[in-house]
Biotite code that builds the C-alpha atoms (Angstrom):
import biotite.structure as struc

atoms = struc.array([
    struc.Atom([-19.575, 62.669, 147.752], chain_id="A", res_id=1, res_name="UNK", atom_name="CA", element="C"),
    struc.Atom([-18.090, 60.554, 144.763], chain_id="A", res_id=2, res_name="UNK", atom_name="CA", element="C"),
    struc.Atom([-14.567, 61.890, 143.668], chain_id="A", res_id=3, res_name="UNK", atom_name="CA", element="C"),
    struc.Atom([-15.331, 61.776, 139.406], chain_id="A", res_id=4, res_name="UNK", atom_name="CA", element="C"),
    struc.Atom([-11.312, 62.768, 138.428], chain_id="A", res_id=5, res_name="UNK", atom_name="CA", element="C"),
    struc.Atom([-8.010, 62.189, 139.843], chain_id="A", res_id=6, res_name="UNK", atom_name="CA", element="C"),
    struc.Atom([-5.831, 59.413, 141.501], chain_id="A", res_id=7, res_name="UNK", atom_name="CA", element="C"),
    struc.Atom([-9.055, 58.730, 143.880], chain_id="A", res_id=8, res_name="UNK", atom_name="CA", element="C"),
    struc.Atom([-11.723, 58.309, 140.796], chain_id="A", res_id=9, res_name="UNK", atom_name="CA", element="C"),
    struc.Atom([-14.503, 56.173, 141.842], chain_id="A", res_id=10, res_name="UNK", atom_name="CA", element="C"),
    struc.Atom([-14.349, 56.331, 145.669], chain_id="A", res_id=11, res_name="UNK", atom_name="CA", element="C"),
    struc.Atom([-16.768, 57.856, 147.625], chain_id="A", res_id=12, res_name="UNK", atom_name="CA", element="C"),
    struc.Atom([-16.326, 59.520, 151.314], chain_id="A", res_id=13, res_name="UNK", atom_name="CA", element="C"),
    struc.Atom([-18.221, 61.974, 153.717], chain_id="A", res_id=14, res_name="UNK", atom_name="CA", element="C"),
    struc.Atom([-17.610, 65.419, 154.250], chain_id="A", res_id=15, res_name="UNK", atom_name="CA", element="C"),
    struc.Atom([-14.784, 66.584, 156.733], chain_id="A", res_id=16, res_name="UNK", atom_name="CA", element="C"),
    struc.Atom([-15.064, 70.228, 155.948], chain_id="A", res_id=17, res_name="UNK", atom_name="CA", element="C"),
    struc.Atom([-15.408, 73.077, 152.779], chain_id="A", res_id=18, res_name="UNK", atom_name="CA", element="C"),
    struc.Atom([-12.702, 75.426, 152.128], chain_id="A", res_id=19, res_name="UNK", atom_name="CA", element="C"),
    struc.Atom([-15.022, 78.267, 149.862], chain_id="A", res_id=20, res_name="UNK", atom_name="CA", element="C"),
    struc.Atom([-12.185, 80.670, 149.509], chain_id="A", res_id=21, res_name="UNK", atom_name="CA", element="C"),
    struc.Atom([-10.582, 77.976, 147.690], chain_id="A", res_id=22, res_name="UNK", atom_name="CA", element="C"),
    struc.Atom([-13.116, 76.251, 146.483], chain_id="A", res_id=23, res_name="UNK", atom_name="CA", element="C"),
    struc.Atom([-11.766, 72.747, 148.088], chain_id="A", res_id=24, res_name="UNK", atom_name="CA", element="C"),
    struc.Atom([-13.576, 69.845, 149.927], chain_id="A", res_id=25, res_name="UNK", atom_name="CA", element="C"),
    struc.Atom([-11.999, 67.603, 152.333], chain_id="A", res_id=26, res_name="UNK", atom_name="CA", element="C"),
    struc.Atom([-13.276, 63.922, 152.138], chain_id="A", res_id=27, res_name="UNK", atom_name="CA", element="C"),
    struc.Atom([-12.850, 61.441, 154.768], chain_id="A", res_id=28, res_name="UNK", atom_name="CA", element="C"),
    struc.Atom([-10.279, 59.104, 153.396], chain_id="A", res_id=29, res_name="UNK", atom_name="CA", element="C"),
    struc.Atom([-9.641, 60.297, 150.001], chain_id="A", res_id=30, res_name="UNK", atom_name="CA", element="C"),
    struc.Atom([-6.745, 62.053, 148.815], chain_id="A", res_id=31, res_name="UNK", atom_name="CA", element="C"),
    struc.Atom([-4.568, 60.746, 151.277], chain_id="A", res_id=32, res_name="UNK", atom_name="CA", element="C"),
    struc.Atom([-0.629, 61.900, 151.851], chain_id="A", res_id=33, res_name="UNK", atom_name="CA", element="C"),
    struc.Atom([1.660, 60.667, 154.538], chain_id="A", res_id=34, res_name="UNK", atom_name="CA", element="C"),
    struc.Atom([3.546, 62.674, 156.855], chain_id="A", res_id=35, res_name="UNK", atom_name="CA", element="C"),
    struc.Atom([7.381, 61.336, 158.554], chain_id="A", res_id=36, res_name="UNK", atom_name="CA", element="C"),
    struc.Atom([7.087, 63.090, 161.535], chain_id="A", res_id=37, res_name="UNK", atom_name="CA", element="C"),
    struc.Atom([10.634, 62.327, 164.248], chain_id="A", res_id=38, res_name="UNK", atom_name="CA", element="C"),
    struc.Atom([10.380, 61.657, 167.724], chain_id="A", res_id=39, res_name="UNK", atom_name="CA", element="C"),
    struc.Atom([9.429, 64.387, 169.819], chain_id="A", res_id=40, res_name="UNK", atom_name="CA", element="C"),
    struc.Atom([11.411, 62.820, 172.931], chain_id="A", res_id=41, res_name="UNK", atom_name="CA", element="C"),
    struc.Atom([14.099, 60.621, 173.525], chain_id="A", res_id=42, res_name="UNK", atom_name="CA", element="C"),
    struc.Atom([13.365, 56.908, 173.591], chain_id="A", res_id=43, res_name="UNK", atom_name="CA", element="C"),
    struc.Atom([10.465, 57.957, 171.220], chain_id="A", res_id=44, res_name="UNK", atom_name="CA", element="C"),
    struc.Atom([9.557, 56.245, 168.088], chain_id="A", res_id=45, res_name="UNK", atom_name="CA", element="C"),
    struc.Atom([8.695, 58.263, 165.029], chain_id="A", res_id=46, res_name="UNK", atom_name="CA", element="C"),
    struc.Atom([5.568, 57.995, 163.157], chain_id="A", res_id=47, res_name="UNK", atom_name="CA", element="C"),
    struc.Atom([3.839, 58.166, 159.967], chain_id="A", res_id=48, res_name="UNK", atom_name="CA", element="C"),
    struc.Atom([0.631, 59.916, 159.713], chain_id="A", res_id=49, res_name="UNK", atom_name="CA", element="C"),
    struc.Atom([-1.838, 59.946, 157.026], chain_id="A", res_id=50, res_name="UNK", atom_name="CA", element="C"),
    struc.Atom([-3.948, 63.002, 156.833], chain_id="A", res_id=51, res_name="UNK", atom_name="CA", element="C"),
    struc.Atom([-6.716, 63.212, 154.009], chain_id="A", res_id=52, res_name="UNK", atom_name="CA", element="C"),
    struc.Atom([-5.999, 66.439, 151.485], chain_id="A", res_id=53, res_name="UNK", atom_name="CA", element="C"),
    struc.Atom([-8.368, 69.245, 149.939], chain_id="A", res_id=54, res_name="UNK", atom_name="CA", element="C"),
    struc.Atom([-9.550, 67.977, 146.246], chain_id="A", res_id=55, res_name="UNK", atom_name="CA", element="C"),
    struc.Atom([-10.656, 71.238, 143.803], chain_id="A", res_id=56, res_name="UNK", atom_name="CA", element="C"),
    struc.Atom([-14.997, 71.203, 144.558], chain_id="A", res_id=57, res_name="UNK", atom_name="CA", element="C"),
    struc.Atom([-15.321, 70.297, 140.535], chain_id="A", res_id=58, res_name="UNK", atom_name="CA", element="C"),
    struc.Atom([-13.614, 67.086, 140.871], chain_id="A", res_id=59, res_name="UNK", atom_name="CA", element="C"),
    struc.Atom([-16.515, 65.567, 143.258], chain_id="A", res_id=60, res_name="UNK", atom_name="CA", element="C"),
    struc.Atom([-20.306, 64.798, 142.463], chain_id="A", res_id=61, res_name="UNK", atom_name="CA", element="C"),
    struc.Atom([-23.261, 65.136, 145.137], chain_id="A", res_id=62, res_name="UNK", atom_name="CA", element="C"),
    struc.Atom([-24.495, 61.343, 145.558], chain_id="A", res_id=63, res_name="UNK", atom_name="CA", element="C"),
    struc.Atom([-28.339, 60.193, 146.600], chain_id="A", res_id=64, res_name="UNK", atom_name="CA", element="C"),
    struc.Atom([-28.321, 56.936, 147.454], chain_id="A", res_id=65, res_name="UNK", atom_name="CA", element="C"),
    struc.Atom([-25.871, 55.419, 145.401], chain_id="A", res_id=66, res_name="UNK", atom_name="CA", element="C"),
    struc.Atom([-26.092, 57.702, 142.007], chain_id="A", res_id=67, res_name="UNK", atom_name="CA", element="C"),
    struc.Atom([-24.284, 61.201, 141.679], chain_id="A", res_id=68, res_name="UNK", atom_name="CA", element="C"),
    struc.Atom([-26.807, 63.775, 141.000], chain_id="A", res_id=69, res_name="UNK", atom_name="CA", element="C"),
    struc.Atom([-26.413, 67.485, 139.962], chain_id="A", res_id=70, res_name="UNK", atom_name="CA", element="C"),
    struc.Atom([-28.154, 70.442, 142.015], chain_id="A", res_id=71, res_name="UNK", atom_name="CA", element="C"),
    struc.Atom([-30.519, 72.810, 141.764], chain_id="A", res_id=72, res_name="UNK", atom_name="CA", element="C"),
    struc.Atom([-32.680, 75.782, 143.411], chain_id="A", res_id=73, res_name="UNK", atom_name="CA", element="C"),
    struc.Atom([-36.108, 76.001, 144.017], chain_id="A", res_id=74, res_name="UNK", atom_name="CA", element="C"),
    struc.Atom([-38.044, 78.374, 145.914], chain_id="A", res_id=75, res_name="UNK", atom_name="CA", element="C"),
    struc.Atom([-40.458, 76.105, 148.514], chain_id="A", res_id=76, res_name="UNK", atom_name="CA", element="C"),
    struc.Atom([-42.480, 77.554, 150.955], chain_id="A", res_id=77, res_name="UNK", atom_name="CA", element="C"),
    struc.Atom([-41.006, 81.181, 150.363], chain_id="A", res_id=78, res_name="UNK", atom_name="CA", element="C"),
    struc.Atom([-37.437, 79.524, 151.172], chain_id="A", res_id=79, res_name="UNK", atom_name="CA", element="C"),
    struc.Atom([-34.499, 79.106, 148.462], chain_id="A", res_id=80, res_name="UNK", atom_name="CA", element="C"),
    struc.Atom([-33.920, 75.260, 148.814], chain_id="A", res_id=81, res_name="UNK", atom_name="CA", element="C"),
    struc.Atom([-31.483, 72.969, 147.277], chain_id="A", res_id=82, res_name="UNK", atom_name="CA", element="C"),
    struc.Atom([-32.799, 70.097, 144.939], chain_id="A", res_id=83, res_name="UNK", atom_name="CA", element="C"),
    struc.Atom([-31.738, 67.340, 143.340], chain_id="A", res_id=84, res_name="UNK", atom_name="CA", element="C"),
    struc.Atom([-32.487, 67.759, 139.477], chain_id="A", res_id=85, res_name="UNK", atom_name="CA", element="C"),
    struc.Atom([-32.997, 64.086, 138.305], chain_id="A", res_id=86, res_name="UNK", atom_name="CA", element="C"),
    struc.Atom([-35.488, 63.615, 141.049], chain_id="A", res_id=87, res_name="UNK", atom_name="CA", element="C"),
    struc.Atom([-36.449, 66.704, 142.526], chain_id="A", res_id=88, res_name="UNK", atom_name="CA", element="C"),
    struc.Atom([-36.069, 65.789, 145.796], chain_id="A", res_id=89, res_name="UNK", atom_name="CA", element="C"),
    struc.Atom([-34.508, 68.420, 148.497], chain_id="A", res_id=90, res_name="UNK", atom_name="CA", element="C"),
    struc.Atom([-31.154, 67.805, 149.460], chain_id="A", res_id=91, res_name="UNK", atom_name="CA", element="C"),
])
């Protein structure tokens, strides 16, 4: 996926998971805010974590290769598939 708007424009990630109720994608290192989290025991150093955020699903493009491409159905073989629609490939 290839973020196309926000602080993150330009990058490109995989997949870590879909939120469809909210219509949200996680991307593996995009979209990243930092946590302070304290010491959980005594003698214990605190730690900053990084954890990568939901971005809104119209504010990332499907890739192939290295192009974004928009989707499409087709019906192959009986089957409702997926397709790319500048090459018409199955995704």
């Amino acid at each position: 996926m290839k973020v196309i708007a926000g602080k993150d424009k330009g990058k490109t990630g995989s997949v870590l998971a879909i939120h469809k109720v909210t219509n949200q994608v996680t991307i593996e290192g995009l979209n990243v805010s930092k946590r302070h989290q304290k010491a959980t025991r005594k003698g214990s150093a605190g730690q900053i974590i990084e954890k990568s955020m939901p971005l809104n699903a119209s504010n990332v493009a499907l890739m192939e290769g290295d192009k974004t491409i928009r989707a499409g159905y087709a019906v192959k073989d009986g089957k409702k598939v997926r397709i790319s629609r500048q090459s018409g490939n199955t995704i």
